[in-house]
PyMOL Python script that loads the backbone (N, CA, C, O; Angstrom):
from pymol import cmd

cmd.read_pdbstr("""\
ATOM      1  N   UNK A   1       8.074  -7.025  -5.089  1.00  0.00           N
ATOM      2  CA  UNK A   1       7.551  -7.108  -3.750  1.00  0.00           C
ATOM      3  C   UNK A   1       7.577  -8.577  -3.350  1.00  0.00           C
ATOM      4  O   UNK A   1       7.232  -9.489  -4.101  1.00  0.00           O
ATOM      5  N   UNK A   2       8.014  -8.728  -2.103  1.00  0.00           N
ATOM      6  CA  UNK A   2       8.260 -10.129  -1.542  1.00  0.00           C
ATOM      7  C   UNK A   2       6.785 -10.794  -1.020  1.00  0.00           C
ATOM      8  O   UNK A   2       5.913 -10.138  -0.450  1.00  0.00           O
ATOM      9  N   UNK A   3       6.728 -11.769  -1.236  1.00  0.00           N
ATOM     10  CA  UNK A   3       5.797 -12.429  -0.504  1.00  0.00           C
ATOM     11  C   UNK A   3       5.624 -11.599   0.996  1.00  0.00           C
ATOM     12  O   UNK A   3       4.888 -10.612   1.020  1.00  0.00           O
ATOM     13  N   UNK A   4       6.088 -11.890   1.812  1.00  0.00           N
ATOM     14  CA  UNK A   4       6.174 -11.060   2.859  1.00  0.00           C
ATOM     15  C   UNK A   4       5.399  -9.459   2.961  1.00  0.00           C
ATOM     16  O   UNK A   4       4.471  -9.056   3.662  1.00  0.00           O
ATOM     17  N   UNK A   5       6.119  -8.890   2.079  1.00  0.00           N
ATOM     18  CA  UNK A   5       5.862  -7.721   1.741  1.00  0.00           C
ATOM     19  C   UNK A   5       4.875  -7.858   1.194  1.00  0.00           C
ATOM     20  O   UNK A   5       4.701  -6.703   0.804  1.00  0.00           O
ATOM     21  N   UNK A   6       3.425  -8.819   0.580  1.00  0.00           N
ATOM     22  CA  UNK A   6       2.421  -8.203   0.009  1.00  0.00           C
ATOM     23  C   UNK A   6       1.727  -8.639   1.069  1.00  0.00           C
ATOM     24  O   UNK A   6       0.835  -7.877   1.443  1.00  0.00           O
ATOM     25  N   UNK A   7       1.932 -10.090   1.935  1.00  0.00           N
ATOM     26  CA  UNK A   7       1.039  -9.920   3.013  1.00  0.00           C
ATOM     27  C   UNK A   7       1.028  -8.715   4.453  1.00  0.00           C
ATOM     28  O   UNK A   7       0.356  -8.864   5.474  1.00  0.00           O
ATOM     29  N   UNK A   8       1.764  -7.801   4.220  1.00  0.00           N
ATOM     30  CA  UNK A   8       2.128  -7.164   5.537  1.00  0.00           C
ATOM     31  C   UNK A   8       1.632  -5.696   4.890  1.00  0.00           C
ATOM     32  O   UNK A   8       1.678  -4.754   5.681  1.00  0.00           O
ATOM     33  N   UNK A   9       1.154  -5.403   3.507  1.00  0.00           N
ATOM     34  CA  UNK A   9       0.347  -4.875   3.049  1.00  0.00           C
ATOM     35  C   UNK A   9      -0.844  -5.095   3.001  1.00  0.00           C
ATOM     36  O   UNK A   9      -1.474  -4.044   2.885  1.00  0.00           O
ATOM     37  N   UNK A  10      -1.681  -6.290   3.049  1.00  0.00           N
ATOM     38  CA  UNK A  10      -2.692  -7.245   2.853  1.00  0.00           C
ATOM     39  C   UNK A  10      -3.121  -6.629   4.578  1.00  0.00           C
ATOM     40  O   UNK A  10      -4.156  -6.137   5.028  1.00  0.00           O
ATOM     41  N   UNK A  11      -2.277  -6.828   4.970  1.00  0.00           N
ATOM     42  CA  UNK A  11      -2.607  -6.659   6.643  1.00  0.00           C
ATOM     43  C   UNK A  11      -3.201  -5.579   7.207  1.00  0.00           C
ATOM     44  O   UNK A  11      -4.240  -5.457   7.855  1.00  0.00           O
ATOM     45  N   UNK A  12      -1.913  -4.403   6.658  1.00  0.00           N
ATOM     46  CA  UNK A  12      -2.093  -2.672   6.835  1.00  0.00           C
ATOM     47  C   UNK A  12      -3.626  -2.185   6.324  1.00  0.00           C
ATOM     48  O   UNK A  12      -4.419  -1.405   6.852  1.00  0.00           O
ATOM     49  N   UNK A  13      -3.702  -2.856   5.257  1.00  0.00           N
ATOM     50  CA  UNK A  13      -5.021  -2.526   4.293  1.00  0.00           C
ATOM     51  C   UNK A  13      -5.989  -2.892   5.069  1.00  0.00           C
ATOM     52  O   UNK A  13      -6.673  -1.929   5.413  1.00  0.00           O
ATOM     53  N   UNK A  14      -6.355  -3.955   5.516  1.00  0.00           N
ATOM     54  CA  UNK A  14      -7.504  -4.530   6.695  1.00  0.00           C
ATOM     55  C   UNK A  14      -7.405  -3.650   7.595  1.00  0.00           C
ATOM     56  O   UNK A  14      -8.380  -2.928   7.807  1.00  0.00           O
ATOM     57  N   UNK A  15      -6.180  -3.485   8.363  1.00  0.00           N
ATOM     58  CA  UNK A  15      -6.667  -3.087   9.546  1.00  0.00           C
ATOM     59  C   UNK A  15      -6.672  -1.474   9.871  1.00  0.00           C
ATOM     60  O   UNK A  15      -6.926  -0.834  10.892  1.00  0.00           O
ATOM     61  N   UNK A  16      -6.244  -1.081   8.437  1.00  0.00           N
ATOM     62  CA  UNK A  16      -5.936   0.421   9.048  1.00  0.00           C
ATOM     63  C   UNK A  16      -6.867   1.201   8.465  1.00  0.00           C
ATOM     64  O   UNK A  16      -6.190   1.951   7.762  1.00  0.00           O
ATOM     65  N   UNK A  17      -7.641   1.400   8.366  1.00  0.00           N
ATOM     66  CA  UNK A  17      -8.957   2.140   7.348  1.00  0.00           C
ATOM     67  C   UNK A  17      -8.671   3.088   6.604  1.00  0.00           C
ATOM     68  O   UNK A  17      -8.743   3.008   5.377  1.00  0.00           O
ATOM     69  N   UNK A  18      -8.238   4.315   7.354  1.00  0.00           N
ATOM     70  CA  UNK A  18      -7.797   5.833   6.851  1.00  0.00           C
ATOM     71  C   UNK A  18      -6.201   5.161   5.621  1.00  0.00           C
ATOM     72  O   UNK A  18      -6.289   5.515   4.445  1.00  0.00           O
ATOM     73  N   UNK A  19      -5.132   4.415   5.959  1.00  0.00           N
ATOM     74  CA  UNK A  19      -4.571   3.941   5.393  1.00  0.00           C
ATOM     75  C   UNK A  19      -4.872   3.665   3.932  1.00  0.00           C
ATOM     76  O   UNK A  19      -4.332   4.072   2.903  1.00  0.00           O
ATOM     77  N   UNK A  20      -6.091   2.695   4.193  1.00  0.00           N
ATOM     78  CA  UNK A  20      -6.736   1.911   2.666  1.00  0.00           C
ATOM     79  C   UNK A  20      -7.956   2.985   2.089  1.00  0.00           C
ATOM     80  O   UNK A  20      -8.499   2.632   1.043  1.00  0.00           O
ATOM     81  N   UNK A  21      -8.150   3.533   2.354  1.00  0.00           N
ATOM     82  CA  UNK A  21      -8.659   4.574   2.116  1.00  0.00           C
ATOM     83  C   UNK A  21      -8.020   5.807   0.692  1.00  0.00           C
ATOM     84  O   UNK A  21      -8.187   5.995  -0.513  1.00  0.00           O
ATOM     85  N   UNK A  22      -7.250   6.364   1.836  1.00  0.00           N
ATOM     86  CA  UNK A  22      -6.077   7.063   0.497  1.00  0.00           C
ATOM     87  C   UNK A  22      -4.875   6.057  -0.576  1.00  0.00           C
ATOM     88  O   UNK A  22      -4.041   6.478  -1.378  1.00  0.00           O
ATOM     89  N   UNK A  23      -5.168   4.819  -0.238  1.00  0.00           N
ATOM     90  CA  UNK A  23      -4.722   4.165  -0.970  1.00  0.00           C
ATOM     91  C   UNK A  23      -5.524   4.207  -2.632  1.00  0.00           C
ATOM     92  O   UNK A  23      -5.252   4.556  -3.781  1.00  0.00           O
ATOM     93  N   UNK A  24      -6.674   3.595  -1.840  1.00  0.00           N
ATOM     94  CA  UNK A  24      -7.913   3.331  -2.715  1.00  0.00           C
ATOM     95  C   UNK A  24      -8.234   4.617  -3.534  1.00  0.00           C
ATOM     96  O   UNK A  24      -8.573   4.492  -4.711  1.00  0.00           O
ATOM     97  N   UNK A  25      -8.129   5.987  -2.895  1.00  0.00           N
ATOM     98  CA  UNK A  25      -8.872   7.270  -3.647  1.00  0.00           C
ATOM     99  C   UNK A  25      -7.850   7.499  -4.511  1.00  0.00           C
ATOM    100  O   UNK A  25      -8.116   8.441  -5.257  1.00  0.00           O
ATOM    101  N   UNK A  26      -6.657   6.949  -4.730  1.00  0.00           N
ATOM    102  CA  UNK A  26      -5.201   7.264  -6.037  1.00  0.00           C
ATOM    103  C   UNK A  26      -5.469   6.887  -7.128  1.00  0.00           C
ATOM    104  O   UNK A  26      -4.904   5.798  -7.224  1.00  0.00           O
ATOM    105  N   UNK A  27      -6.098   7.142  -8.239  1.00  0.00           N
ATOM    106  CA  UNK A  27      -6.388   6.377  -9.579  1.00  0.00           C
ATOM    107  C   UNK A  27      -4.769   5.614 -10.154  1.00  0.00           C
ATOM    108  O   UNK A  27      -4.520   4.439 -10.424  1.00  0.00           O
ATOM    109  N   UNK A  28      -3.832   6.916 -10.189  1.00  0.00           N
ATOM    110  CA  UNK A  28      -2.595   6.942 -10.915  1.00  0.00           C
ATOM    111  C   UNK A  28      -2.121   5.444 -10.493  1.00  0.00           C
ATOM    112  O   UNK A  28      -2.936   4.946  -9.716  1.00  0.00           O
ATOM    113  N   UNK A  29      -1.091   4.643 -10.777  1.00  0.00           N
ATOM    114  CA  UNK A  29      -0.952   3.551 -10.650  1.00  0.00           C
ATOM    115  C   UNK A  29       0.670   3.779  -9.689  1.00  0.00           C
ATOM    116  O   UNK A  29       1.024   3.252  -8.634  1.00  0.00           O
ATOM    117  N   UNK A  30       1.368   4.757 -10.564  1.00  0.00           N
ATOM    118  CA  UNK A  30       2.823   5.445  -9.790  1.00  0.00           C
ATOM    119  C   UNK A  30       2.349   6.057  -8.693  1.00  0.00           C
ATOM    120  O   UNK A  30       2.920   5.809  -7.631  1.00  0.00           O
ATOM    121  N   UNK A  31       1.338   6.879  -8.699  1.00  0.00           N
ATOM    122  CA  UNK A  31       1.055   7.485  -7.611  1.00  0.00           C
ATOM    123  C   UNK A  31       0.958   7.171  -5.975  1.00  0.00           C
ATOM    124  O   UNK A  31       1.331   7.598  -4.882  1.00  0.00           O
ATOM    125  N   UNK A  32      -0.111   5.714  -6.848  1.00  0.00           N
ATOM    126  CA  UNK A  32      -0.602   4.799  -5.588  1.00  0.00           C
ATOM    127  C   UNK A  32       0.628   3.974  -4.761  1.00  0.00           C
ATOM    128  O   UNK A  32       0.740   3.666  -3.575  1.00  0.00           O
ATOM    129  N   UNK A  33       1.565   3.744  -6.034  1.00  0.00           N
ATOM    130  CA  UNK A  33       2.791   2.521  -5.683  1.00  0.00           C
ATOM    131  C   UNK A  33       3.686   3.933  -4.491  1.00  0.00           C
ATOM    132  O   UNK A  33       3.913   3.715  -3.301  1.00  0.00           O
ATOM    133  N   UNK A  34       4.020   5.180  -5.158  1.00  0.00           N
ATOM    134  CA  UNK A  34       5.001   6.223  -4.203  1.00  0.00           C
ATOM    135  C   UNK A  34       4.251   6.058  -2.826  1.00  0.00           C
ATOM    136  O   UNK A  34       4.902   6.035  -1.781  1.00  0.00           O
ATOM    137  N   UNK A  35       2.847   5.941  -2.831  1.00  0.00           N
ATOM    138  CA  UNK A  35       2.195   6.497  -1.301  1.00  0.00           C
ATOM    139  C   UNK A  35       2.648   4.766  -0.700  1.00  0.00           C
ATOM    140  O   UNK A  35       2.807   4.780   0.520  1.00  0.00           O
ATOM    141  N   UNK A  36       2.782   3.901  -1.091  1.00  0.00           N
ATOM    142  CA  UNK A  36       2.949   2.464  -0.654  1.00  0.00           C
ATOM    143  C   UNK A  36       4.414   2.584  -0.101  1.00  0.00           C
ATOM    144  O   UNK A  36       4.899   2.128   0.935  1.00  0.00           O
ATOM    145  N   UNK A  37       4.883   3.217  -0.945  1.00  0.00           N
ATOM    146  CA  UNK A  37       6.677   3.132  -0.450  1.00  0.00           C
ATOM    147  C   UNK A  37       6.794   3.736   0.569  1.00  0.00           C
ATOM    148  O   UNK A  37       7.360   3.293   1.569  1.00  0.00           O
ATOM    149  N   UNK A  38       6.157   5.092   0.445  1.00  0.00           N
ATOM    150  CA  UNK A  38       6.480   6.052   1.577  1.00  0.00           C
ATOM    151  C   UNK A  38       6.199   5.019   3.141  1.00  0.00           C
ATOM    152  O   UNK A  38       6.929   4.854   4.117  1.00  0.00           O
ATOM    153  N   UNK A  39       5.381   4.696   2.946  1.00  0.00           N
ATOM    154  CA  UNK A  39       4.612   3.435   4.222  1.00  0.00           C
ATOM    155  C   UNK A  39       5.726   2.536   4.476  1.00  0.00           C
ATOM    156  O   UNK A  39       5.553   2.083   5.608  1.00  0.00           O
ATOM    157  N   UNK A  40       6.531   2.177   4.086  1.00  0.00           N
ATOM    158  CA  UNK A  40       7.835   1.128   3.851  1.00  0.00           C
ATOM    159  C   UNK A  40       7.786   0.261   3.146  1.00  0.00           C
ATOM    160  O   UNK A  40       8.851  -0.280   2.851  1.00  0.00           O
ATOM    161  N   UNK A  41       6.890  -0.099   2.738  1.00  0.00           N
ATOM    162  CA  UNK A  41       6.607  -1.391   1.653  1.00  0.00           C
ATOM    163  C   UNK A  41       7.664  -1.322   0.585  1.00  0.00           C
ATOM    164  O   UNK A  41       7.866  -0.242   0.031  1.00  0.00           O
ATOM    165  N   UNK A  42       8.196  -2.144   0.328  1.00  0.00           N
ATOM    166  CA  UNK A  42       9.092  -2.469  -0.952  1.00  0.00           C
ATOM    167  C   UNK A  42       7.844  -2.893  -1.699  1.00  0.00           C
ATOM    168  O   UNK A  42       6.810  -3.444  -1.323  1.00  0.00           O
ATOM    169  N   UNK A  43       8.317  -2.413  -3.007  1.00  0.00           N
ATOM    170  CA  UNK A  43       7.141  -2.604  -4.266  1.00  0.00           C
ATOM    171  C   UNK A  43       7.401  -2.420  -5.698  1.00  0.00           C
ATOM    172  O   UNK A  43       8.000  -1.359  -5.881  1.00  0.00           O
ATOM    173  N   UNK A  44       7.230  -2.896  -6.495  1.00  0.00           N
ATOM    174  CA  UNK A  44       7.726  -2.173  -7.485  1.00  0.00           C
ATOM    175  C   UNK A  44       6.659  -3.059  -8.948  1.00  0.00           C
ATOM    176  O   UNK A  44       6.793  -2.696 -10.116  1.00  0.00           O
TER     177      UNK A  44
END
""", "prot")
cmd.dss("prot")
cmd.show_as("cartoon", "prot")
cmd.util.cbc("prot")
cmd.orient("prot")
């Protein structure tokens, strides 16, 4: 993940609640990273 790419996650997470939310309720670590991708985030 690019610099870029963790602040524009950093961002989504602040401002989007319901977003950081189901982020946050994913224990799995793959799980959490697939729901990040689906969002567009490059990540890995």
């Amino acid at each position: 993940m690019s610099l870029d790419q963790a602040k524009a996650l950093i961002e989504k997470m602040k401002s989007d609640v319901a977003f950081s939310e189901r982020v946050l309720a994913i224990e799995d670590v793959a799980e959490r990273l697939n729901l990040i991708k689906s969002e567009g985030f490059d990540c890995n």
